[in-house]
N, C-alpha and C positions, 0 to 999 in steps of 0.2 A: 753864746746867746746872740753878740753883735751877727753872725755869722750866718743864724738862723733866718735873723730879721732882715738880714739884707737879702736871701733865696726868697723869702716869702714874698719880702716886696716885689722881685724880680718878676715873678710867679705873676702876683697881682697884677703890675703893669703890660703882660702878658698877656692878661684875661682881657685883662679892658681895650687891649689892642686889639683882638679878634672881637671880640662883641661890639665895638667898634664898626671894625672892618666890613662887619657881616649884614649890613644895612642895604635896602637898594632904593632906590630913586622911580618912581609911574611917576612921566609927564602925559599929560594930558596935551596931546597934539591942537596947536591953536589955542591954548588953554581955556577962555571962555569962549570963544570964538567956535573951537571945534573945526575941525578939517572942514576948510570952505573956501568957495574960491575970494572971501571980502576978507579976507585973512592972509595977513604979511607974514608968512614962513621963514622968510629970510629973517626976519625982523627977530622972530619968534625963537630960532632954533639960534640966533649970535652966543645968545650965554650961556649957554648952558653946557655940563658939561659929558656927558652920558660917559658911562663906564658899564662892563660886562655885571650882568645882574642889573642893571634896570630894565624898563618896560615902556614902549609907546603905547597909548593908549589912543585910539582914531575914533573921534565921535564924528557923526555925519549924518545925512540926507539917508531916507532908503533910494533915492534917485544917484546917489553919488558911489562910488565905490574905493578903493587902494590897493594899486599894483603895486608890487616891490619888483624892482626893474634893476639891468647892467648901468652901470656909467654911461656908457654908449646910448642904451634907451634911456637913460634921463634927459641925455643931453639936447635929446630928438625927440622927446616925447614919443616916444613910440612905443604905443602899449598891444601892440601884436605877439610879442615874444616877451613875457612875463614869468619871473621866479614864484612870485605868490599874488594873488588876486583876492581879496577877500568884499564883502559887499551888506554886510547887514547892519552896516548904523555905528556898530559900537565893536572894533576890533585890538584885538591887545597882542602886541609885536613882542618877546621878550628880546634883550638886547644878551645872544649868548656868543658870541664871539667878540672880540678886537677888530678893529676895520670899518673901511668904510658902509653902507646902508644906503640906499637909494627907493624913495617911492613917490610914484607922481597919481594924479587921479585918474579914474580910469576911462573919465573925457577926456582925448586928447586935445578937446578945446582950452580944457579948463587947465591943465598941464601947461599948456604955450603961454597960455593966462600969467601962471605964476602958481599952481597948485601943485608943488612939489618939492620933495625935502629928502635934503642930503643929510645923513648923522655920523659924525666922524665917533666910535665908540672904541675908548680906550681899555685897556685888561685893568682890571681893578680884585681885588680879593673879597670882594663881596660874592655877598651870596643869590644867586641868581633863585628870582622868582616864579612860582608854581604856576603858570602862565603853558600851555602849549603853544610850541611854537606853531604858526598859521591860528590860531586859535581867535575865531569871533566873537570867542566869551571873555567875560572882565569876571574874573570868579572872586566872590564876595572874600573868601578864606586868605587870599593875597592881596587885593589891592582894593582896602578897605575904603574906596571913596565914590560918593554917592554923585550919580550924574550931574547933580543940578549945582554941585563945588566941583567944579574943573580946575583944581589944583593942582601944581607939581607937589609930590608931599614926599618925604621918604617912607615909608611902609616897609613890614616885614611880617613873613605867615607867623609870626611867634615862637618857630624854631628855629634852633640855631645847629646849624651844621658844622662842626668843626672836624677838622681833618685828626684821621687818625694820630699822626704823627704830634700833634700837637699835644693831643692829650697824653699820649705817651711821655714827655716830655716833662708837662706837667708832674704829672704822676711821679716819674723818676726826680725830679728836682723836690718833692713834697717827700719822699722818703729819704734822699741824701740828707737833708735838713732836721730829721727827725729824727735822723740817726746818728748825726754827723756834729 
């Protein structure tokens, strides 16, 4: 019976380690400030600490827009040669890779200014959100927060995805224990 209870606990601490894991992170770029050029990014982006499965979220001016640009075009502002461009006010980046991230405004005034942001995003076991990537929508179903609270919050669409293997895993430790 000791034997039992210690697979089960095993089991549990297992589950709570993925449902855990499986959490993601919508910052809210600028946070109440919103993508702007009276907004310290530097300031903004020190602590934080982004991992695969969060989400930028870009509020702005319809006069303003967000290139996602090379290291090279960050470092020049030069918004000629752009990976992604988006421009409606309210756009949502999902963070699906590891790696660095680069986007400046798509004034290159306001870029020279100070309106641009590096995000170093590390691989994490979370679960990445229902977000398209290039996507100008903030879809209500994933990142449950309303324009006028620009907070970093953690959020999750309420499912939880777990890898096959996992649950196999489970499952097999749940009948060794039952049987055993």
């Amino acid at each position: 019976m000791i034997n039992m209870a210690k697979v089960l606990l095993s089991c549990l601490l297992l589950f709570a380690f993925v449902v855990v894991s499986c959490s993601a992170t919508t910052y809210t770029v600028g946070d109440t400030s919103g993508w702007d050029i009276s907004t310290n990014l530097e300031t903004w982006v020190a602590d934080k600490n982004f991992k695969v499965g969060d989400a930028l979220v870009f509020q702005y001016s319809s006069s303003n827009s967000v290139d996602e640009v090379t290291k090279k075009n960050y470092d020049t502002c030069d918004t000629t040669d752009v990976l992604a461009s988006y421009g409606n006010g309210n756009t949502s980046v999902p963070l699906t890779r590891a790696g660095d991230r680069y986007f400046v405004s798509g004034n290159r005034l306001y870029c020279l200014g100070g309106m641009k942001l590096h995000v170093h995003c590390s691989f994490s076991p979370a679960m990445a959100p229902n977000a398209v990537a290039g996507s100008d929508q903030n879809p209500a179903t994933t990142f449950q927060q309303s324009p006028s609270s620009k907070k970093n919050t953690p959020v999750s669409n309420g499912v939880v995805n777990f890898p096959p293997n996992i649950l196999s895993l489970v499952y097999v430790a749940l009948v060794a224990a039952t049987l055993g």
